[in-house]
N, C-alpha and C positions, 0 to 999 in steps of 0.2 A: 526456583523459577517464579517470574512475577507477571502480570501481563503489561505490556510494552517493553517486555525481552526479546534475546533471541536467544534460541535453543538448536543444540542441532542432536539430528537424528543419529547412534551410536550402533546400531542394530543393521537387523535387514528382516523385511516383509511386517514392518509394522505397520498394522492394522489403523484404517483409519475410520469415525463412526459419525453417524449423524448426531449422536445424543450422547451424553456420557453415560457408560453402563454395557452391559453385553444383552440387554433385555430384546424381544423380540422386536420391540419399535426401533430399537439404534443399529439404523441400518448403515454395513459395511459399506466402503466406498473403498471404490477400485482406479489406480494403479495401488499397491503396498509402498510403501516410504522404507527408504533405505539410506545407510550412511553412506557419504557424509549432508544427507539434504539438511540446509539449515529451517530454521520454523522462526516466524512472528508469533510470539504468545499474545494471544487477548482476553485471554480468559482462564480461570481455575487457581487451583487444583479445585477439583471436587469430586469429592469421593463417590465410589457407587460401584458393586457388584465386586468390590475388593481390593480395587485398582485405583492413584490417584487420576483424573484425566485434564488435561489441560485441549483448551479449543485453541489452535494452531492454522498459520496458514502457511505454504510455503514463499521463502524468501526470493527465491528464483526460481521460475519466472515469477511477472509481478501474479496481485493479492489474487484476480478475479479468478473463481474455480472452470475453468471451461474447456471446451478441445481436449489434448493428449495431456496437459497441465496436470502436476501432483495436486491430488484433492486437499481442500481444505474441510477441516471438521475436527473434532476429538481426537484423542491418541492419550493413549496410557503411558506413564512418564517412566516406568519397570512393572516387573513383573510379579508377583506374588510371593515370588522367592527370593528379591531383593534384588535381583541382576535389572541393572538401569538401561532404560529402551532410550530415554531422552537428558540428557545433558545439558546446563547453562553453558552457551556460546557467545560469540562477536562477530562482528563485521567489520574489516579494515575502514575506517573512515577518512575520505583526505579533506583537505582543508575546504571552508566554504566557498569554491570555486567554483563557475558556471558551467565549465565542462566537466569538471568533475561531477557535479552535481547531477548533468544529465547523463552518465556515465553509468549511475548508481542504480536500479531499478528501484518504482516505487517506493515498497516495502524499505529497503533499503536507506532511501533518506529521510523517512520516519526515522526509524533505526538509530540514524545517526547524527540527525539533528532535532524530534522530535519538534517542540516547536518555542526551538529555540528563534531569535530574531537574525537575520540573516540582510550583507547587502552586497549586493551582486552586481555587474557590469555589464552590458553588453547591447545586441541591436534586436532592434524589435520587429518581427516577420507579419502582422496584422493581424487582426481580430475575427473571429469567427463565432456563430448560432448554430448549434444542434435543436434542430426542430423536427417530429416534437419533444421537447426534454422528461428523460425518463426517470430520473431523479429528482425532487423535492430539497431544498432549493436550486432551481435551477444555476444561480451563477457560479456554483458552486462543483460543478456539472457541467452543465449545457454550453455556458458563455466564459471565452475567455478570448485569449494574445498572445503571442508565441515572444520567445528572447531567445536568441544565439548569441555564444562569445563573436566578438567582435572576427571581423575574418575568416569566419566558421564556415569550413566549404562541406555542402551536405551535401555532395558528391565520394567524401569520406568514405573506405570501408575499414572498421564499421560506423555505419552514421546512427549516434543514438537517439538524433531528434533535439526538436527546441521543447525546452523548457515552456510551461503554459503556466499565464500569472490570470489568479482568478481575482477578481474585483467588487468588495462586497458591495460596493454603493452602485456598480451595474456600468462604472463607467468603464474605458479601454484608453487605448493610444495608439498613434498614428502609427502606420509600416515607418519602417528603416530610419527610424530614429535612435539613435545612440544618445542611452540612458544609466542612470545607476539608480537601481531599483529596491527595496526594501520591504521585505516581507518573512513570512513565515508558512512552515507545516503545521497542520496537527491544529487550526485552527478550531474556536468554541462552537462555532456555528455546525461543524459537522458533527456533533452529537442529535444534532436538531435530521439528521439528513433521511428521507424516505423513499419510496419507490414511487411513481405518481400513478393514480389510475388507470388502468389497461396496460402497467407495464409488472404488476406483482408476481401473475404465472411464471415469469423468465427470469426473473431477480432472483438478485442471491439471497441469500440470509440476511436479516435485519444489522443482524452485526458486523455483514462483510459488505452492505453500502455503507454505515454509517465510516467502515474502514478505508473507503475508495476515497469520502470525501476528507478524511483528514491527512491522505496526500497531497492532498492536493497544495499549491501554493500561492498564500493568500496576499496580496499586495497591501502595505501597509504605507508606500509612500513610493512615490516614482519622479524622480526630477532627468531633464534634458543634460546632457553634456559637450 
């Protein structure tokens, strides 16, 4: 396994830690992981207390660790005896299609398109400011624009929501415009991504924001149709 795989969980009640290690600072996190949960590797192997560990987050639901959600944190990939706790997996990927795409959770079109370039069709729901923004750069976060497939009745059950194009240079585009759009995940900027001021107690780990902002999807060119 490498980081920006997926792995999945082969066991049952595997342990998951804040730290790699079994030492008294690498504190357990509660629910236990069980097969078949898939993981997002971002991190590891690295050894420590006898075990390799890999930093994991799971696949479904998406990244953030929060509410009844499988923790994300370390997990030992087997066991000292050789019997394997985690296994290299996959994720069925369809074609780069707008409702496919929003179909996918987060994690998931990472996954499967990392950041690769992508170009997409559809109509645009309008623009929106989270204020105040709790991640550093904000538009990468805070400021974005929603895109549905053309025809897309979000009365659907189930409705997975419009797709959000985030826009480095801070610009947007008008509601209900039919467009084909051009972008990417996994963009450079979100290695840059931080918690901002008065928002670090509640934040996740440094590595599971900078992980939020490179799902995100970045607009690399947008024309009318």
């Amino acid at each position: 396994m490498s980081p920006d795989s997926v792995a999945a969980v082969i066991t049952t009640d595997l342990v998951v830690r804040t730290k790699p290690g079994t030492s008294a600072d690498s504190e357990i996190l509660l629910p236990t992981l069980d097969a078949p949960q898939l993981l997002y590797v971002l991190d590891g192997p690295v050894a420590a207390s006898g075990y390799d560990w890999y930093l994991a987050v799971p696949l479904f639901p998406d990244y953030l660790p929060h509410g009844d959600d499988p923790p994300s944190g370390w997990v030992a990939a087997g066991g000292k005896d050789g019997e394997p706790w985690v296994a290299p997996s996959s994720v069925p990927c369809p074609a780069p299609d707008l409702y496919a795409i929003m179909t996918l959770s987060t994690l998931a079109r990472l996954a499967c398109f990392g950041s690769r370039e992508l170009t997409l069709e559809g109509t645009t729901g309008g623009c929106f400011v989270a204020v105040p923004a709790s991640v550093d750069p904000g538009w990468l976060n805070s400021v974005g624009c929603s895109i549905v497939p053309d025809g897309y009745d979000p009365q659907a059950v189930p409705s997975p929501g419009a797709l959000v194009l985030r826009f480095a240079d801070g610009g947007g585009v008008d509601a209900d415009q039919r467009v084909t759009v051009t972008g990417h995940f996994d963009d450079p900027a979100a290695t840059t991504c931080r918690s901002t001021p008065g928002f670090e107690s509640d934040a996740p780990a440094p590595a599971f924001t900078v992980l939020g902002c490179r799902t995100q999807f970045v607009v690399t060119d947008i024309q009318p149709r």
